[in-house]
N, C-alpha and C positions, 0 to 999 in steps of 0.2 A: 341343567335345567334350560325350559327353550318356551321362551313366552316373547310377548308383546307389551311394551311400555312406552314411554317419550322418552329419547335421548335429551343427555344434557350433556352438553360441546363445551369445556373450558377452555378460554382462548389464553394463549400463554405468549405474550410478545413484551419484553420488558427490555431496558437499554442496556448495555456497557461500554464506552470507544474502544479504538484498538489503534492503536497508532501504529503506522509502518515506518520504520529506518530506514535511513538512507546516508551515504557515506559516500563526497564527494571522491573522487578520483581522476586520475587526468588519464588522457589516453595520448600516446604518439605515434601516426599514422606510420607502419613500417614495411617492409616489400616482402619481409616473410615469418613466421611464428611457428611455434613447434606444443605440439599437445602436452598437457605435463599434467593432467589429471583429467577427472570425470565424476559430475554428478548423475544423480537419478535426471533431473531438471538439466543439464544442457552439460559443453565442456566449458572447461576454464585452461584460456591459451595465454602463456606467458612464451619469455626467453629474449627478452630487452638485454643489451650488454651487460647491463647493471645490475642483472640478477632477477629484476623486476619483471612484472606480469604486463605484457605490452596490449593485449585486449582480450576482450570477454566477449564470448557469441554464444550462440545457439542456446537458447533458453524456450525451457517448454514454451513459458506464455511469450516472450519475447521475439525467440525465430530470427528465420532472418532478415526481418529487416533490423532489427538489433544490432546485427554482427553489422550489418553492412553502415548504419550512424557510427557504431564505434568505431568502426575504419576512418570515418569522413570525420571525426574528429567531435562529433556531435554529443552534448549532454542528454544520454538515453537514461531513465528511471527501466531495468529490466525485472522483475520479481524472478528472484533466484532461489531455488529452494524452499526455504520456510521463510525466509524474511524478503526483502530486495537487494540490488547491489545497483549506485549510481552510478551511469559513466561519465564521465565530461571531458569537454576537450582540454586536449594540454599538450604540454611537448611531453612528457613523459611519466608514464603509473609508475609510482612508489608502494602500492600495497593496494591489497584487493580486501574491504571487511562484508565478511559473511553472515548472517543475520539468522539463529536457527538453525542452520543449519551449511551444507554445502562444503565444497572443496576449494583452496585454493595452492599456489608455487611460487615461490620466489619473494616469500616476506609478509605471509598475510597474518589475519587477525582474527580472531572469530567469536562470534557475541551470541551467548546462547547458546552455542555449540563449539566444535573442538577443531584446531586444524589440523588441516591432513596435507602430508610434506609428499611429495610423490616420489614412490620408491625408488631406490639408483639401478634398477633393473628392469625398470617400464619405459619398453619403450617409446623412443621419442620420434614420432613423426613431422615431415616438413611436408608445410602447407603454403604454395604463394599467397597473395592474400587477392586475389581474382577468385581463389576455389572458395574464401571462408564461406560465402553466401550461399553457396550451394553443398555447406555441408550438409549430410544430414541429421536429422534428428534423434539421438539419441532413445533405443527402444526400452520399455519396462516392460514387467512382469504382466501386468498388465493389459498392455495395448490390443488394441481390438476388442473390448471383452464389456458390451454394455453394459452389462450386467454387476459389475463391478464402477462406481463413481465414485475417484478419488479427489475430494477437495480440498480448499486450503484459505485460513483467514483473509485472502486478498482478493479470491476468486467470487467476481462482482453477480455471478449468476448464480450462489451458491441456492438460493432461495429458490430458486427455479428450478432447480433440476432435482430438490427434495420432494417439492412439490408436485414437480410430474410423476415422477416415480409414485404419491401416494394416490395421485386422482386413477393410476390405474389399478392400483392394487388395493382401494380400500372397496367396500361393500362386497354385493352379491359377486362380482366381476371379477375380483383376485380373489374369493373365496377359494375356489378349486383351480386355478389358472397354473399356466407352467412358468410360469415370469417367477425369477429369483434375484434378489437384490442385496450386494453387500455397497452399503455406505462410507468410507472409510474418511477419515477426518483425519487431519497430518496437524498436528501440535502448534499449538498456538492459541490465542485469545480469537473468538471469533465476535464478528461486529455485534452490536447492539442490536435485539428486535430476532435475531437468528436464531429459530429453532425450527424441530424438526418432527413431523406426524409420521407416526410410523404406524403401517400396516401389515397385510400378510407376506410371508416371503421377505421380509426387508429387516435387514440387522443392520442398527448403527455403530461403526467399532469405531472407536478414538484409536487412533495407531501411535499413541503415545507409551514409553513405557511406565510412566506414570500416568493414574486419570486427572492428576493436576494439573497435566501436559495441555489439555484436551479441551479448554470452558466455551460453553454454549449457553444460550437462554434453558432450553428446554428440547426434550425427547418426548414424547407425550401420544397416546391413544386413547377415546374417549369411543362412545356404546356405537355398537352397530345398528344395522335400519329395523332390528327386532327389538330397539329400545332398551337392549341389556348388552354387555361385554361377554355374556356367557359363550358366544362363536367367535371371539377375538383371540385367534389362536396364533398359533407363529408369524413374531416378529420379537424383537431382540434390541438393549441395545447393553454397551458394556465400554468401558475406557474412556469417561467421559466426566467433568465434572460442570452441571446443570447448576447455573447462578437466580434462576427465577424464586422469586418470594413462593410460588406454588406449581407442580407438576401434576397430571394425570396420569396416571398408566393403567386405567381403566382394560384390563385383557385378562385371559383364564388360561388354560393349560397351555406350554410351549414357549413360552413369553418373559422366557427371566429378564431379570436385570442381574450386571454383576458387574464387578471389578469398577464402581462407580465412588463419587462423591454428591451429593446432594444436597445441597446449601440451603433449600426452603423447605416448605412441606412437600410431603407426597400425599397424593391422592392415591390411593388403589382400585378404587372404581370412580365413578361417577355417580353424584348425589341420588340419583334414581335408577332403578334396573338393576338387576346382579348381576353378578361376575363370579367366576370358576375359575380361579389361579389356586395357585400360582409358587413361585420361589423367586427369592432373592439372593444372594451371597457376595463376600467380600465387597460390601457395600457401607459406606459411611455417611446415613441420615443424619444432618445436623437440625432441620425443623422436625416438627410431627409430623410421623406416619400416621395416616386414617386409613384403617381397612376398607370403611365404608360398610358397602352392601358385599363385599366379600365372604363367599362362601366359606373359603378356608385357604390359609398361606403356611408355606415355611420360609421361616428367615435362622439362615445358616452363617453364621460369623459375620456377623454385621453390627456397626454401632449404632444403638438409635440411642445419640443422645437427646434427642429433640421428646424421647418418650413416643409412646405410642395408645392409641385411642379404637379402642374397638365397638360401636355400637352394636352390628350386628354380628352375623357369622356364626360358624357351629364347626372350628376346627380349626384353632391356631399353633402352629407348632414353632420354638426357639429354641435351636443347639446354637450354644457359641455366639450368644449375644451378649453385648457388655452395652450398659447404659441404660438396663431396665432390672428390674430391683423387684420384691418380693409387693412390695404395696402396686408398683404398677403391674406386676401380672395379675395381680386379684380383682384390678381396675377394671382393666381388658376383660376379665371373663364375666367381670357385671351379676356375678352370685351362677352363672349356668356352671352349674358340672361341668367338668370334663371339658369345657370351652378349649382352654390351653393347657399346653405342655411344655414345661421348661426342662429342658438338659442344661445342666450346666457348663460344661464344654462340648466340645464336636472330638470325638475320640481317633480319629484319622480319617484324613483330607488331603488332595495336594488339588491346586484350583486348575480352571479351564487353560491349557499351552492360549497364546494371544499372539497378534501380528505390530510387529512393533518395525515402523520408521526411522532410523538412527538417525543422528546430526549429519552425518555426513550421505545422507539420504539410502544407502543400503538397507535391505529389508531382511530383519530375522523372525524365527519365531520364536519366542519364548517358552518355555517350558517351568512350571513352578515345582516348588519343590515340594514335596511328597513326608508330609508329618504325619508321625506315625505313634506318636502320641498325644495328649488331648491340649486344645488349641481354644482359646475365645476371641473374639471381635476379630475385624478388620484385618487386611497385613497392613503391618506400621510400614512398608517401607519397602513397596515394590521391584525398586533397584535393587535388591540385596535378597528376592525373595524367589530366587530363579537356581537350579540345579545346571541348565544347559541352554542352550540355543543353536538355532539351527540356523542357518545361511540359504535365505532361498533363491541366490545363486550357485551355490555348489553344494548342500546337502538335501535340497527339498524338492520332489518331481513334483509341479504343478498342471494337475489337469483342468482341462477345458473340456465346454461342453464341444460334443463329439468322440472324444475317447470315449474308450470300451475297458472292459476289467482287462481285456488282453494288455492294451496300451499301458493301464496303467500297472500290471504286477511288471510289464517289464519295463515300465521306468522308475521304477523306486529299487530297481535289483542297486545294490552299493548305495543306495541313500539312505540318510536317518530320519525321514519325514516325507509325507505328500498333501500339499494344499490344493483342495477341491475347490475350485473356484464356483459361483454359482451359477446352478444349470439345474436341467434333469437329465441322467444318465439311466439308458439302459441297458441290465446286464445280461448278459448269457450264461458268465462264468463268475462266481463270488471275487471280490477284492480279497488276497490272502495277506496274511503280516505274518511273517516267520522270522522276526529281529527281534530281537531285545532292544528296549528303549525307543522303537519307532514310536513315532508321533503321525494320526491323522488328525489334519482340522479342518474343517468346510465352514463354509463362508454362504450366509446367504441364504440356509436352508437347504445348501445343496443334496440333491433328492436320487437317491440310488433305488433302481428299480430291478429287482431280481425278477426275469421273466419264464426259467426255465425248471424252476422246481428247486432248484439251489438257492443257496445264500446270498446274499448282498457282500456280507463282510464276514469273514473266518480270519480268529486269532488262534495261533496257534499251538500246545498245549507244551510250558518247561519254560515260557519267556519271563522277563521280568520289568517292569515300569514301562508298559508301554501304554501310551493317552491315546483317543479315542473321543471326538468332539467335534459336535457341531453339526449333525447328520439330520437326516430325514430320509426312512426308507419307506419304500413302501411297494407293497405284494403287490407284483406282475404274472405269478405264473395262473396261468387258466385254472380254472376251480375242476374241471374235466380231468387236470394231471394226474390226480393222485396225490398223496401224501408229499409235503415239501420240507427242506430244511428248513431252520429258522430264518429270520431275517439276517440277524446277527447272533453268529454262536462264537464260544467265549472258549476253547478248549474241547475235545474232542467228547462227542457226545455217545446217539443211539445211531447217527447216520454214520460215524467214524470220523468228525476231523480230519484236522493234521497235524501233524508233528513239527515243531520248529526246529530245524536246523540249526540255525544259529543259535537259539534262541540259549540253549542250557550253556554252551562252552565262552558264549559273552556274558553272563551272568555276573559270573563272579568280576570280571572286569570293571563291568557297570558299576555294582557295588561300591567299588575301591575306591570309583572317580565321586558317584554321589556325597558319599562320607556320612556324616550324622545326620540323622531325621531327626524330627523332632522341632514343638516349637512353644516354648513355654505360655501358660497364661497370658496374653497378652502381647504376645506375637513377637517375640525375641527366641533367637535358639537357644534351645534347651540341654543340647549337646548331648543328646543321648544315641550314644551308637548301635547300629542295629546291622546284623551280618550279610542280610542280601536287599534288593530292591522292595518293591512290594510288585505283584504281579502286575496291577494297572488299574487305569482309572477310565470311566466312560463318563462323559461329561454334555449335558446336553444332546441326548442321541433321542429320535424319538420315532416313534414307528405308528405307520397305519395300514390296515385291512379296508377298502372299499371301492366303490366303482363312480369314477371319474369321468365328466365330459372331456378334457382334454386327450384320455386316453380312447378315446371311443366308448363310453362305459361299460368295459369287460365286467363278466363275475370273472374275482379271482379271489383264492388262499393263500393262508400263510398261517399253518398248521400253530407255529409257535413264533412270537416276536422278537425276543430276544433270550436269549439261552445260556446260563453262565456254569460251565462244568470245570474251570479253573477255579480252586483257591485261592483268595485273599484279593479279592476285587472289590474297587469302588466303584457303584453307581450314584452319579449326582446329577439327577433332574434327568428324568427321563419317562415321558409319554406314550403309552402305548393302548392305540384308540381305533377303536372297530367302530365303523363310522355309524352316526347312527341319523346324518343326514347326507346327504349330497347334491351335485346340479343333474343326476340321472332320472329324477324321478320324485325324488325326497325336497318337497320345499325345503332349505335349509334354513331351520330352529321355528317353523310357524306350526307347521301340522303334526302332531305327535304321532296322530295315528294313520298318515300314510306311511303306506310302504313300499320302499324304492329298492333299487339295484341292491344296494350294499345288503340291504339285509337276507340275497339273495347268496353274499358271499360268505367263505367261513375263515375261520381262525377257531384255534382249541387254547390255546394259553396267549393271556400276556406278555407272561415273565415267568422264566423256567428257573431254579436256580440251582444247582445237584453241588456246587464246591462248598468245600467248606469256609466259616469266615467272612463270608463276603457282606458287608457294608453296604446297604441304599439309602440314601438322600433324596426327598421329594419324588416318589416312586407315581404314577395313576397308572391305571388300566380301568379302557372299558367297554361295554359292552360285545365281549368278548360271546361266543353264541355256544361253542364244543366240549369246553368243561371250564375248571378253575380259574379265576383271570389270572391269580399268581398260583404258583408251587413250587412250594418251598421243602426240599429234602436235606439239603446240606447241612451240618450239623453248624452251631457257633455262629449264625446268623445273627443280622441288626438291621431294623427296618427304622428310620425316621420321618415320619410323616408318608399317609398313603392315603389314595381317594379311590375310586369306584364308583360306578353305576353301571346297574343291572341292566341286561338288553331290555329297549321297548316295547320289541314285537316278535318276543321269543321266548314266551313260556316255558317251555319246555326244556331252559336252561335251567330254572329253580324244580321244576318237577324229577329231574335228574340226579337233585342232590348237588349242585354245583354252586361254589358259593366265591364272595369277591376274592378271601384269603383266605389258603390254605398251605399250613405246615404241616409234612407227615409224623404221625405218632411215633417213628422212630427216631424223630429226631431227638437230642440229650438237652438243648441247649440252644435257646432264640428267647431276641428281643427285637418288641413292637412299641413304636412309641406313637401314638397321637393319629390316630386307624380313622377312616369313616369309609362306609357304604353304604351307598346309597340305591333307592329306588322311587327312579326319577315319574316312571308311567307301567302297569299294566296289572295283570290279576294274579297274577303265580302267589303262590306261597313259600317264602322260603327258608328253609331249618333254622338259617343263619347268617348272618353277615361273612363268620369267619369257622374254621376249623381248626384247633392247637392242640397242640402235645400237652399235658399235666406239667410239663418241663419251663414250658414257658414263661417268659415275663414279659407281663403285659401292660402299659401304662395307657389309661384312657383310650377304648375303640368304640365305637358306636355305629349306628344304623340309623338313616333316615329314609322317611319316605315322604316325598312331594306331593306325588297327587296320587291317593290311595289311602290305606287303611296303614295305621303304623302295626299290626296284627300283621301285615302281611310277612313281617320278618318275626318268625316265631321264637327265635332266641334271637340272644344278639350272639353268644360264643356256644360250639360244641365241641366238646373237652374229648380231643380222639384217644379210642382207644386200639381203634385198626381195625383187620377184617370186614364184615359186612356191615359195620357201624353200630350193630348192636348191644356195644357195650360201650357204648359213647354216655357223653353226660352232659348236657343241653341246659346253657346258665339265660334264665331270663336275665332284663337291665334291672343294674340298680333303682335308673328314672328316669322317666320321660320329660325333659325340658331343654325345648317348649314339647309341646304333645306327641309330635312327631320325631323327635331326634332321642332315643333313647341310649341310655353310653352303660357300659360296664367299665371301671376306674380301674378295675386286674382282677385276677383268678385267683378268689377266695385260697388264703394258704391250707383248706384242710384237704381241696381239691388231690393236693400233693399227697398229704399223710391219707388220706381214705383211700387211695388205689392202692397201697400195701397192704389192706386187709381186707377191702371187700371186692367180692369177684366180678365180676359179672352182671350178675342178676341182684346183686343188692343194692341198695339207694336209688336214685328217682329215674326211671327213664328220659326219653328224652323231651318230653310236654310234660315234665311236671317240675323240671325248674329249680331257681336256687328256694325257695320256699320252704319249698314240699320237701325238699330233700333232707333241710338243713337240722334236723334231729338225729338222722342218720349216721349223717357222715359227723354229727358231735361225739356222739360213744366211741365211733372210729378214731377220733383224733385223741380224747382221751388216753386210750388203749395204747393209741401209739407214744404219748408222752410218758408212758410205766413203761412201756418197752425200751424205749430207745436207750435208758443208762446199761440194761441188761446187757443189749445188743454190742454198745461198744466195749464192753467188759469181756466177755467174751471174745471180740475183737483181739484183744488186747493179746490174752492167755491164749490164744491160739496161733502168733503170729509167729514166734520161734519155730514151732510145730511144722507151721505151713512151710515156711523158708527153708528147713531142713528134709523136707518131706519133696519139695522138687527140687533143690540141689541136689539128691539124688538123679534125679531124672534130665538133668541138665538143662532145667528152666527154669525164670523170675514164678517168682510167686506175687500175685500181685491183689487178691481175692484171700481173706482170712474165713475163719470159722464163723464168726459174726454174720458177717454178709453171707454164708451158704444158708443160716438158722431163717435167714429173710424169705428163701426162698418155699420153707414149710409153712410160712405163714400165707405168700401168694405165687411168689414166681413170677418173674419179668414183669419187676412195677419196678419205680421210682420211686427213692425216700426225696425229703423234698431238700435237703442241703445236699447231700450227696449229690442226685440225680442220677444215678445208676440204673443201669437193667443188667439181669443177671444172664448169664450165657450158656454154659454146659457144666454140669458135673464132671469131676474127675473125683473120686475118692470123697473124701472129707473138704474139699479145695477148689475152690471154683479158681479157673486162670483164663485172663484178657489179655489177649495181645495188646489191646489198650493203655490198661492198667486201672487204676479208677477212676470213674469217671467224675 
């Protein structure tokens, strides 16, 4: 939705001190010293007779004039690491204490962190003490790289350099801009009054490996200059734990929060205006959440003990929340149908890999572990809730902006991860992963741009657990190319893939090292062992189709956005959005009915999804122009929580037959939980919001329309039945409330039993609805409750028969006499516990390489 209102700006500045340590020590000026460790923050020089550390230099903030007071014997306060370290003069240092973090040799101490003894086969350099001042400065990961601002509780400008960062990337300015910002925060209490506005492009990460590590005032986004957060799209923040009585995070699609704690209340929008969010996870609200003027959220393993308050809204969905209870979801929906949907756990999950600081300032990434059975609230206990880590000095190639996919397939050849620093990159050649267990994570927003008709990113098809997080891609190839791969394809599709190498023969390795999935109610292991990896997880990935002033405002394609033709994948949070404003042409979110660049451009799906199994978490696609937003064919599918909106200047997407979701009819086996699509502006008419198998389960989907006719979506589901669609079965809603948002709560169970006896041409077409039909398909279900004991009787007495009958032939029987008598009464239906389709005759004996389904 794209309107005009009054912003409302909540200012969040509340107090906490922070005290800095300091830990006197003597120094004795000496004629020469020897290196005996190294932090991220500076070195630490000892080698006094006595064992002891005879002086300390080169510190980020310190430098050298530091080194060169500690020579002169001078009392220097240097900030070391995470905490400080005092010098003072003396005849001689007895112990060096490290605060947080840092290194020391020869008898130290360490507060808040751990010490580290330097190894007996590092070597030991001599330095006279003329050179120390002109050592130099120790490099990080890092350095050079604007784009990246690493602060820390002591760092007196921290306020200012959040600040700059938002004055350029917040409104019309960073809406489409090439500016990418990761914020990273280094563990510690930070001062009073310190918090942080985040806009486009800009993730705040706490680099602690706990978000206890990490406290701030506040992280906070409030409405854009349209008066609503409806355009408040990427920005991020996550490892953080927010002390203010009250936060905003007023934003809509691309904008999680995760891996947090939250001390006050949360706002989710601001008091006027709407907003289009959103997803939360692995998050601990201790005040009220307020949806506000929220369209619709999912909240994925999260505790909201503070409760939660929903005034408005028309789509709330909760897997894996603990702290809300059967009276407060009836609260929350305030008597609307179908408002919310509770799961009661999250069936499998493993959360976003993260970049974590250690005490001794080395940088890893994390990687969490991968539960594979069902799971509620928060992890208790982060430290403990990690399968691997990667070392991003020797297992992680870290790109910078300037590399190319050349650069980067051949610097991750031998590594087990690559962190994308933020930037925009453009590609020639897709990013390929042919490991098992690789880990990609970008930072920032970092934006890969396939320009040549290929992919951004190809996973390779036979690997196992490999993450995927943190991306922004988006279509560079010219709309003039022809036909393109996906953004991101998942396993070897209609272009061919590839094949991963490594991927099958480390498999079973990987496995052995993971050990048991699993994490019981309430976030303790469950110990349930399971024989391979799971194929992987996409976390945060989010894709666009349209034309940009940055890039010169090409039209360009990108046929499909993301593609998943591997089995047993998780998607969690991931947008995929055909722009339907931009800075080419398109006031962005004022004028509905101009039409600019982008809608010059094309895209034909979403989200493609052909594996079986595969798992999504807070799924959108929109305004998609070519066909289906999603298509879904993979059998054994789960969808939780989905949104959509129909294009605004493109009819001829609903006169097509094209709708928000669609699963093919052959599918056996999908679940939808807590569905909307929408139709934000124009005149089309459309069959449907969505398209499903008779197979499916459906819990609460629905259709609105904002500014138009609620008529204009003439069912809300069409019950497929294949071919030309004319043996489809088209369900009006159960109700419209409020007028416009009409929900169907699931697919009537006779749905199921009536396609085993009526063909075709019997029951309602597709404009006559659950209604009209509903006498019909009654004698149908009837008919079928006196059949069904016959059927498994028959079953029964036929099953020796059957088993003797292809023993002969040297094959399972897996299809009795029952199930062939099915096929006289229709042939390739589904019964509705079963869920079967029948296949080919042989004799008396149907047989499925399947078995039953």
């Amino acid at each position: 939705m794209r309107g005009v209102k009054q912003a409302l700006a909540l200012p969040i500045l509340l107090a906490t001190s922070f005290a800095a340590w300091a830990v006197p020590i003597s120094v004795a000026p000496v004629a020469s010293q020897e290196v005996s460790g190294s932090a991220a923050s500076g070195f630490v020089l000892g080698g006094g007779s006595d064992g002891s550390v005879a002086a300390l230099a080169v510190s980020v903030v310190g430098g050298e004039a530091a080194a060169e007071q500690a020579l002169e014997g001078k009392a220097t306060a240097v900030p070391h690491g995470l905490g400080s370290v005092v010098l003072g003069g003396g005849a001689a240092l007895g112990s060096i204490a490290l605060l947080g973090g840092g290194s020391a040799s020869g008898g130290s101490s360490a507060v808040g962190g751990r010490s580290r003894i330097r190894p007996a086969h590092q070597p030991r350099v001599k330095l006279d003490s003329s050179e120390l001042a002109s050592t130099p400065k120790p490099t990080s990961w890092y350095d050079g790289l604007d784009s990246i601002k690493v602060l820390r509780p002591s760092d007196s400008d921290a306020q200012k350099v959040v600040h700059e960062i938002w004055s350029q990337q917040e409104s019309w300015q960073g809406h489409f801009n090439d500016k990418r910002y990761a914020i990273l925060l280094t563990p510690g209490v930070y001062p009073a009054n310190f918090s942080i506005p985040v806009s486009y492009y800009t993730s705040v990460l706490g680099v602690g490996l706990r978000p206890n590590q990490v406290e701030i005032d506040a992280a906070w986004s409030t409405n854009g200059p349209n008066g609503h957060a409806t355009n408040n799209f990427w920005r991020s923040f996550e490892g953080l734990t927010l002390r203010s009585p009250s936060v905003t995070w007023a934003a809509s699609q691309g904008s999680p929060i995760r891996r947090s704690v939250i001390n006050g209340k949360l706002w989710l929008s601001d008091e006027t205006g709407f907003a289009s969010g959103g997803f939360m996870a692995d998050v601990k609200a201790k005040g009220t959440v307020m949806t506000g003027m929220q369209q619709q959220w999912l909240f994925r393993n999260t505790d909201l003990s503070g409760g939660v308050l929903c005034p408005n809204g028309w789509n709330y969905v909760f897997v894996g929340v603990m702290g809300v209870g059967p009276e407060a979801y009836q609260a929350c929906a305030g008597g609307v149908t179908a408002k919310v949907t509770a799961v009661p756990a999250t069936p499998r999950i493993a959360e976003k890999p993260y970049l974590v600081q250690e005490e001794d300032s080395t940088w890893n990434i994390y990687v969490p572990t991968f539960f594979a059975n069902a799971t509620v609230g928060a992890t208790v206990d982060h430290s403990a809730n990690w399968e691997r880590k990667l070392s991003l000095e020797s297992d992680v190639f870290i790109a910078k902006p300037g590399d190319t996919a050349e650069t980067m397939n051949r610097g991750i050849q031998g590594k087990k991860g690559l962190l994308i620093t933020p930037g925009v990159y453009e590609m020639v050649r897709p990013l390929v992963i042919n490991t098992t267990g690789f880990v990609v994570l970008g930072l920032g927003f970092a934006t890969l741009i396939p320009t040549s008709g290929g992919a951004a990113v190809e996973v390779a098809d036979g690997l196992s657990d490999v993450r995927i997080a943190g991306l922004l891609l988006e279509a560079g190839t010219p709309k003039s190319h022809g036909a393109t791969a996906p953004l991101l394809r998942w396993g070897a599709g209609k272009f061919g893939g590839i094949t991963g190498g490594k991927g099958a023969a480390a498999a079973d390795d990987l496995a052995a090292k993971v050990g048991p999935y699993g994490r019981a109610l309430g976030g303790s292991p469950a110990g349930t062992q399971f024989g391979a990896a799971p194929t992987g997880v996409l976390s945060d990935v989010f894709a666009r189709v349209g034309s940009f002033n940055y890039r010169g405002c090409p039209i360009v394609r990108a046929d499909t956005m993301v593609e998943i033709n591997s089995d047993d994948v998780v998607l969690d949070n991931t947008w995929l959005w055909h722009a339907d404003h931009d800075d080419c042409g398109t006031d962005p979110g004022l004028h509905l009915h101009v039409v600019g660049k982008s809608d010059a451009c094309y895209s034909e799906h979403g989200l493609v999804v052909n594996g079986d199994r595969v798992t999504a978490y807070g799924t959108a696609a929109e305004h998609v122009t070519g066909g289906n937003m999603v298509d879904w064919t993979g059998d054994g599918g789960e969808a939780y929580f989905y949104q959509s909106e129909l294009p605004y200047h493109n009819d001829s997407f609903s006169r097509a037959g094209y709708v928000g979701y669609a699963v093919a009819p052959e599918v056996k086996s999908h679940a939808a939980y807590g569905m909307g699509v929408y139709i934000i502006s124009g005149t089309a008419q459309s069959r449907g919001g969505y398209l499903m198998p008779p197979t499916a389960r459906v819990q609460n989907v629905m259709t609105v329309v904002v500014i138009g006719d609620k008529e204009q979506f003439q069912n809300t589901v069409c019950v497929v039945k294949g071919g030309d669609g004319s043996g489809d079965h088209c369900l009006k809603p159960e109700t419209c409330v409020p007028a416009s948002r009409c929900v169907l709560t699931s697919l009537p169970g006779w749905v199921l039993t009536a396609r085993l006896f009526l063909d075709n041409d019997r029951g309602a077409s597709d404009g006559d609805g659950l209604i009209a039909s509903a006498s019909a398909w009654h004698s149908s279900f009837l008919l079928g409750l006196v059949s069904l004991p016959l059927l498994l009787v028959a079953s029964v007495l036929a099953h020796d028969r059957c088993r003797i009958s292809d023993r002969a032939r040297g094959r399972q029987c897996n299809r009795t006499f029952g199930e062939n008598m099915m096929e006289d009464f229709q042939g390739d239906i589904g019964m509705a516990s079963l869920r079967f389709q029948q296949r080919k005759r042989e004799g008396w004996f149907l047989v499925s390489e399947r078995g039953l389904l």
